[in-house]
C-alpha positions in Angstrom: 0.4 -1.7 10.2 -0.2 1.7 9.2 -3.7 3.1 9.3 -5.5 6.1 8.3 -5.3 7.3 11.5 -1.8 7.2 12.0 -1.5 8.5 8.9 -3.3 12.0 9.8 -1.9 11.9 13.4 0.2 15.3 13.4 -1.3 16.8 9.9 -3.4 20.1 10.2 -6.0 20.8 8.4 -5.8 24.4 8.9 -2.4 24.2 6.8 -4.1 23.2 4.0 -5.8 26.3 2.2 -7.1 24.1 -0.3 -9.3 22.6 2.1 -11.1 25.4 3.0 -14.6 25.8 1.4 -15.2 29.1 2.2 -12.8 31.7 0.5 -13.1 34.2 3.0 -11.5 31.5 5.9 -8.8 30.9 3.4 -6.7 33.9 4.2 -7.8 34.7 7.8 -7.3 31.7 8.5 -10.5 32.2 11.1 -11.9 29.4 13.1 -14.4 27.0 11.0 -17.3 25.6 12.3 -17.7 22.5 13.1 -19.3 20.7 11.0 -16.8 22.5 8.2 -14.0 21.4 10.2 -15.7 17.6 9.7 -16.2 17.9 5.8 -12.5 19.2 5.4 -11.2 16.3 7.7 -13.5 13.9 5.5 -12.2 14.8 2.7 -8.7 14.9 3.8 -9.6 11.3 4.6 -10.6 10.2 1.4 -7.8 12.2 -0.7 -4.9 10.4 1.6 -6.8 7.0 1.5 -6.7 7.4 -2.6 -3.1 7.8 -2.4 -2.4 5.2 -0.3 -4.6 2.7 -2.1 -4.2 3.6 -5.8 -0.8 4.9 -6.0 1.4 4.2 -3.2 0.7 0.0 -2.4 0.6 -0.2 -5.9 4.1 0.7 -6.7 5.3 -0.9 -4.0 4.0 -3.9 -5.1 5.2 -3.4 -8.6 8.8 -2.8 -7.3 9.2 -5.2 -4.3 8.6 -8.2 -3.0 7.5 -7.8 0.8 7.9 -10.4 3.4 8.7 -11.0 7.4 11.0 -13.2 8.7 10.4 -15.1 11.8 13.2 -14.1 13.8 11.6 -10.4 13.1 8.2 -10.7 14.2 6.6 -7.7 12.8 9.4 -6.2 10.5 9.0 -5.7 7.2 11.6 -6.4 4.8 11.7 -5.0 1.0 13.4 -7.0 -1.6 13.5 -5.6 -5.3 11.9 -7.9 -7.6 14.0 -8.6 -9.7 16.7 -10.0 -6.6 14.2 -11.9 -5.4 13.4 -13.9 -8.0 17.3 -14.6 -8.5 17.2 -15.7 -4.9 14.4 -18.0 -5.3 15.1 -19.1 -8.9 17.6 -22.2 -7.4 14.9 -23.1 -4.6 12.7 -23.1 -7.1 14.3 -25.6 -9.7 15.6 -28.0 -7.2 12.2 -28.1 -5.8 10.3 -28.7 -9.3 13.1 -31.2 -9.8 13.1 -33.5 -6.8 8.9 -33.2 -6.7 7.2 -32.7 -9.8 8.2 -35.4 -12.7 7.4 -34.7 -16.6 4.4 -36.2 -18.0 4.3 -36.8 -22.1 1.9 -37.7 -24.6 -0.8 -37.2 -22.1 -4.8 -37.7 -23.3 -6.8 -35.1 -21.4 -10.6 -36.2 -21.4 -13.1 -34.0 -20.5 -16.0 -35.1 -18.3 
């Protein structure tokens, strides 16, 4: 599992002029304080926390189906949506067919 902290891991904040909230830092590139070194790593936080919940997991989840196997403990594996669904389509119907039976000209009463 990928956290936020892995995530930032090897990123600098000083490479990121946009971070910097005093314009006159921004091209010396001087040392910040540190409680501006703690509002730019917060925000940095929050930004890369937005991508990775609103954007990235989303798409992924759109495009994918994600699943383990047992034989790999913690690997992931990534199956387009569209083949996973033709590989489960047959599990499917011979499941619904040997469990499930059709019911007709049933009267649902409401309690």
């Amino acid at each position: 599992m990928l956290t936020l902290h892995d995530l930032v891991q090897k990123f600098k904040i000083s490479d990121c002029d946009w971070l910097y909230l005093d314009n006159t830092n921004k091209s010396k590139k001087k040392k910040v304080s540190l409680s501006e070194f703690n509002k730019q790593k917060e925000i940095l936080y929050i930004l890369l926390s937005f991508i990775c919940k609103n954007i990235i997991i989303p798409l992924i989840k759109y495009h994918f189906y994600v699943t383990e196997t047992i034989p790999y403990k913690y690997k992931l594996f990534y199956y387009r949506q569209d083949l996973w669904k033709k590989m489960c389509l047959p599990i499917y119907k011979k499941f619904t067919s040997t469990i499930f039976k059709e019911v007709k000209n049933v009267i649902v009463i409401y309690a």
